[in-house]
N, C-alpha and C positions, 0 to 999 in steps of 0.2 A: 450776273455781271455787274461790276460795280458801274461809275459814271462812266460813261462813253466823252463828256465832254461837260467841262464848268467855266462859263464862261463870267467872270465878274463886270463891275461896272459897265466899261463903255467898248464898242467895237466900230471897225473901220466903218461898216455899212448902216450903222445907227446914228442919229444924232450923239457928237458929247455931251450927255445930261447927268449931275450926280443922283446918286440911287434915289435920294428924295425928290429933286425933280420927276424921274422917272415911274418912282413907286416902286421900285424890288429894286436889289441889290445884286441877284444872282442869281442865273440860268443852270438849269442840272439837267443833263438828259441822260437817262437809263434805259435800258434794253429791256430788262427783268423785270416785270410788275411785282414781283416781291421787294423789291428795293424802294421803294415808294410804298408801299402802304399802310403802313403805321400813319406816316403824314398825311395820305390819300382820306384814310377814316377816318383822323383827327380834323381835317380839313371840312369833309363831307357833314359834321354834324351842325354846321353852318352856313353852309356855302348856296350859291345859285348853281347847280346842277339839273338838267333832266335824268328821269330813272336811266336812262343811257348812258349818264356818266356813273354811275354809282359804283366802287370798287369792285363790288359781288358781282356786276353783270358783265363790267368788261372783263373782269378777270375769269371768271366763268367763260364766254366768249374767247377767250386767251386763249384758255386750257384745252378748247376742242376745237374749236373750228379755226383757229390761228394758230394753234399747232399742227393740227393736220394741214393743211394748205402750207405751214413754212411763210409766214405771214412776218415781217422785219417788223415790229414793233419800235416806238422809242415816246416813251411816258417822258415828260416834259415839267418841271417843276419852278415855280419863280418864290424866290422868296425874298426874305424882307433881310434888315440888317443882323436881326437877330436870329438868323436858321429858319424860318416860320415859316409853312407855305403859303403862299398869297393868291395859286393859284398852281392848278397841273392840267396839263394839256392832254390825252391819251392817244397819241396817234400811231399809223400804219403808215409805211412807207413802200408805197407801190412803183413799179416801175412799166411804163409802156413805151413801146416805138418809140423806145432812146431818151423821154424823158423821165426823170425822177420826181414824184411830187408826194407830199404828209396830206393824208387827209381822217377824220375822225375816224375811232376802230368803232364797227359794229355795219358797216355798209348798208346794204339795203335792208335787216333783221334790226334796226334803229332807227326809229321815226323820228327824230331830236338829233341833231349834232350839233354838240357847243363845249367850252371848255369846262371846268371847275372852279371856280373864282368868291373868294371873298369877296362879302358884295359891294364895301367903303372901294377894297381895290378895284373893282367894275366900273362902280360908277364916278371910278378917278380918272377911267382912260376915256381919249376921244379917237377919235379917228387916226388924228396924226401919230399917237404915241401908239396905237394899236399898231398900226403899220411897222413903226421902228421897233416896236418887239418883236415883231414876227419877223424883220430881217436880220435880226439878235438869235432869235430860237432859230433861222434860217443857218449861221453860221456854226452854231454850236452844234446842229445836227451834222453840217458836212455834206457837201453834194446838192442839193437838193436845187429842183429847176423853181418848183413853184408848192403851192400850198391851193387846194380846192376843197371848200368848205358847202357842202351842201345841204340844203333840209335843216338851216340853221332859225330860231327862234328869234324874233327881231324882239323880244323884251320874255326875262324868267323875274314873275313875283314881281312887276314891277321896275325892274331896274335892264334899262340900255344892255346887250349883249354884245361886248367890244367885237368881235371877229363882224358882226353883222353891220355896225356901223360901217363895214367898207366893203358892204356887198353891191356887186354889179348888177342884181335886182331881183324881182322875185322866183318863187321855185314855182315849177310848173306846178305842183299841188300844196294847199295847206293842211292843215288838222286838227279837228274837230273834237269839241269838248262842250262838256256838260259843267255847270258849277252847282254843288250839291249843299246844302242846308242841314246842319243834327240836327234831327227829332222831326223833320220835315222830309221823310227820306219819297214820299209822293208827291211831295210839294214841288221839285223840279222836273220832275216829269211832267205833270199839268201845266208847266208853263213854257217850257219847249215844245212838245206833240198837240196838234190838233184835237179837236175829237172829233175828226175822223177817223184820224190815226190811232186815237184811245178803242174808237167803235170797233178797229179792223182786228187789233191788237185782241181784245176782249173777244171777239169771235172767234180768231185762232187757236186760245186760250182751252176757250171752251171745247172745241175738236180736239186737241192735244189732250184734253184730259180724259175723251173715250176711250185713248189708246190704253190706260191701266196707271196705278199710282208710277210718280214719278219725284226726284228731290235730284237738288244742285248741292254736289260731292266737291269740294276743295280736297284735291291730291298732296298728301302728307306723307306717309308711308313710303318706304321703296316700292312694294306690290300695286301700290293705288299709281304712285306715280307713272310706272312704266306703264300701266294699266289707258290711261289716260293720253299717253304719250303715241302707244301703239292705235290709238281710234284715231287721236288725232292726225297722225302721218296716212293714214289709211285713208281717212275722209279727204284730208287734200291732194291725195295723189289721185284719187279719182276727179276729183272737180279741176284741180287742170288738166285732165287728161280729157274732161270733155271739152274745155277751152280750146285746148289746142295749143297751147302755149308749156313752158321749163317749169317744173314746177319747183322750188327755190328752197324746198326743205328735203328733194329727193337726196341731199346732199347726206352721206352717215354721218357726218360731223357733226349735222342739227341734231341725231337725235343725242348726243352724249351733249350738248349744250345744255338741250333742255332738259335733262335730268342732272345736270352739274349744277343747271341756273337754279332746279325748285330743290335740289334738296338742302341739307346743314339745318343748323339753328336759326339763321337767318339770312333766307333764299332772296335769291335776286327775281327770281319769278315767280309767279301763279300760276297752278293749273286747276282748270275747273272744268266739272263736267253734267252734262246735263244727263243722268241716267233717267233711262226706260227698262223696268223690269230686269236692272238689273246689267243692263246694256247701255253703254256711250249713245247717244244722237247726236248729241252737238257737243263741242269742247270752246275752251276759251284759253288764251293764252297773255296775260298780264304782267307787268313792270310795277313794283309800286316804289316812291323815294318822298319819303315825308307825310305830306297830305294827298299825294295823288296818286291816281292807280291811271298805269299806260299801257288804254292795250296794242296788242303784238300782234296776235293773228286769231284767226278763230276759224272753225270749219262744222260742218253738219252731215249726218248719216245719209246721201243722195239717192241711195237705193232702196232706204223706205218709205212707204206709204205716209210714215210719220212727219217726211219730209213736206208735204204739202204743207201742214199748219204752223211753218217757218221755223220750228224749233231754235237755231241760234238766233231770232230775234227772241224768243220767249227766253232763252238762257241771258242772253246780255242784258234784259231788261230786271234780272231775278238778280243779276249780278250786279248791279248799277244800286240796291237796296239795300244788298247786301254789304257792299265798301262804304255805304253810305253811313250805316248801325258801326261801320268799325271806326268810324272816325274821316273818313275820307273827303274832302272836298273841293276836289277836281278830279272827274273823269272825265278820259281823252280817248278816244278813238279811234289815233294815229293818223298816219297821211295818206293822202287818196279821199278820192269821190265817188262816193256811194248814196244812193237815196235811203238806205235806213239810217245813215250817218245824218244825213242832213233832217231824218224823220225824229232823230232822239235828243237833238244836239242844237243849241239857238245860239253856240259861240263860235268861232276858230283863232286858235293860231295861225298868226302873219309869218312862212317861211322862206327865207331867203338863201343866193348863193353868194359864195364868195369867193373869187379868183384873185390869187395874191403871185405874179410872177417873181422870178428872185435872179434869174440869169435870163438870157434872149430867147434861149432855147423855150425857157417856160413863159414867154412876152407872146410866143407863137403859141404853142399852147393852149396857155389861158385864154387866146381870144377861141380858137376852135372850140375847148368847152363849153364857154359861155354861150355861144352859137347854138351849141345842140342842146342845150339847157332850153335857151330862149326857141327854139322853134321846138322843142319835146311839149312847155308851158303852150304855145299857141296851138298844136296839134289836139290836146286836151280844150281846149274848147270848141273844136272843130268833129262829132260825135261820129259821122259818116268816116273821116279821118282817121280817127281814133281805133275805131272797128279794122279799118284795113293794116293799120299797123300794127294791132294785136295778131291776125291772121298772119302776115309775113314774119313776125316775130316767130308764131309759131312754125311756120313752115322751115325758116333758119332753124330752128334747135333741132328739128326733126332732122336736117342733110345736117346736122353735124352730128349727130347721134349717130346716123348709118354712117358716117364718116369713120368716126372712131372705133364702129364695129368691125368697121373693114379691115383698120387696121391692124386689131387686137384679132 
């Protein structure tokens, strides 16, 4: 589809500023991720981006799980006087109980949400000027109550993240990263982990390696990839199945992602896996964009004996050496609180939310958001809490499961 809407200069809900006041000239929003991407990858080979922004994940992302679902897209472009882009936004256009609000595409399967941004233009905007382009990109879209921006980055490489400058506060979890050293690929590990944690590590090590030889397989091939793909949906549908809780990749969509993300010439994912004899135990599932590899999800064999000597702690650690010999330096661990996380990991990203309303309907809204944001954040440091809300989480997906059975 070509532009849905090009809005120049200046609009009724913006301040009058000229383009150079402003910084961009002009707002383009498209439907079709192929209509942006020339710009999107010319933009990408400089920009402040997470792997979440990277054209190959959201677009991959696009092609299965936003097609299947019937997902409104509208990719967002601002550019300079001369056509350039200065920045592109990727968003989804959700709609609930009446309101309409843009929020970053990749939902909960995106540990990062933030835009694409040249980083002179980033770190030209402030808060005020942030706000009046988003009620700029607000008009050019059409409709829209509000804009919720979640799991955003309060600083990428250094430089201020405009949408977070006007965040309402923090995300109930951060996410945690390692910074890695060439030619020193043990050197950051001895200085994050204990040695306890080394001692406990090195004994597991050693039990894993009774069970018979074993090597960490990067999925390349179609064969290796579905290969990989099939352990890993198998492994996690059993471990939330012993949770109790939806398990978020039972979805068929995920699996055509994840073989759209790792295949081509140059894959928006990793897949990795830790064979035994020949056999998956544990997988690994990564983002990489520039110098850092992000990861996504990862799962372990639960039903075997191999299972005791932690196998995905021994994978992530093989793999953490591994990105490390290819040039990598930052591994990130995503969001959430885990204690291996915190056992491999001496840094985190600060992430934040951000409610931006644009009409009354979304003034209501954004406060209810913000609300369950802020008391989801307090709930997580409350552990006894925490336990009971996973249980009734699960207990809901269950009555809606036999719900829809009933139906159907």
């Amino acid at each position: 589809m070509s532009a849905l809407a090009e809005r120049p200069a200046a609009l009724a809900l913006a301040p009058r500023q000229s383009a150079a006041a402003r910084g961009y000239a002009s707002v383009t929003v498209e439907s079709d991720i192929s209509a942006v991407a020339a710009d999107w990858r010319a933009l990408e080979e400089m920009a402040l981006l997470t792997p979440y922004q990277a054209h190959a994940w959201v677009a991959a992302f696009v092609a299965t799980v936003g097609r299947s679902h019937g997902m409104d897209f509208r990719h967002v472009v601002l550019r300079d006087g001369r056509g350039q882009p200065l920045a592109i936004l990727p968003l989804v256009i959700t709609r609930r109980n009446g309101i309409r609000f843009a929020e970053f595409i990749g939902g909960k399967h995106a540990n990062y949400h933030m835009g694409v941004y040249a980083p002179d233009f980033a770190a030209s905007l402030d808060a005020g000027a942030t706000r009046a382009m988003l009620l700029e990109i607000a008009a050019a879209i059409g409709g829209l109550d509000a804009f919720v921006f979640v799991n955003q980055p309060v600083e990428w490489r250094g430089i201020a993240n405009p949408m977070a400058l006007l965040a309402a506060g923090p995300s109930p979890s951060g996410s945690y990263k390692l910074a890695l050293t060439a030619g020193d690929c043990d050197g950051a590990l001895r200085r994050a982990m204990s040695s306890h944690a080394h001692k406990k590590l090195k004994n597991k090590r050693n039990r894993f390696s009774t069970f018979g030889p074993s090597q960490v397989v990067r999925a390349t091939s179609d064969a290796e990839i579905e290969r990989v793909i099939a352990a890993f949906l198998a492994q996690k549908a059993m471990r939330f199945a012993a949770m109790g809780i939806a398990d978020p990749f039972a979805d068929p969509a995920m699996r055509g992602f994840l073989k759209e993300g790792a295949s081509g010439e140059r894959p928006a994912l990793q897949l990795y896996s830790l064979d035994l004899a020949g056999r998956s135990i544990a997988t690994y599932v990564g983002a990489v964009q520039g110098q850092r590899f992000s990861g996504m999800a990862t799962s372990f064999d639960m039903e075997s004996e191999v299972a005791k000597t932690s196998p995905g702690e021994i994978l992530l650690i093989d793999l953490i050496k591994l990105q490390c010999q290819a040039g990598i330096t930052c591994f990130d661990l995503g969001v959430g609180e885990a204690r291996y996380k915190t056992t491999i990991c001496d840094e985190r990203d600060e992430l934040v939310d951000t409610f931006v309303p644009v009409t009354a309907k979304g003034r209501l809204f954004a406060g209810v958001a913000r609300a369950r944001r802020s008391a989801k954040r307090w709930i997580k440091t409350q552990p006894r809490l925490l336990k009971l809300a996973h249980r009734a989480s699960g207990l809901l997906d269950k009555a809606r499961g036999r719900s829809r059975t009933a139906e159907e």
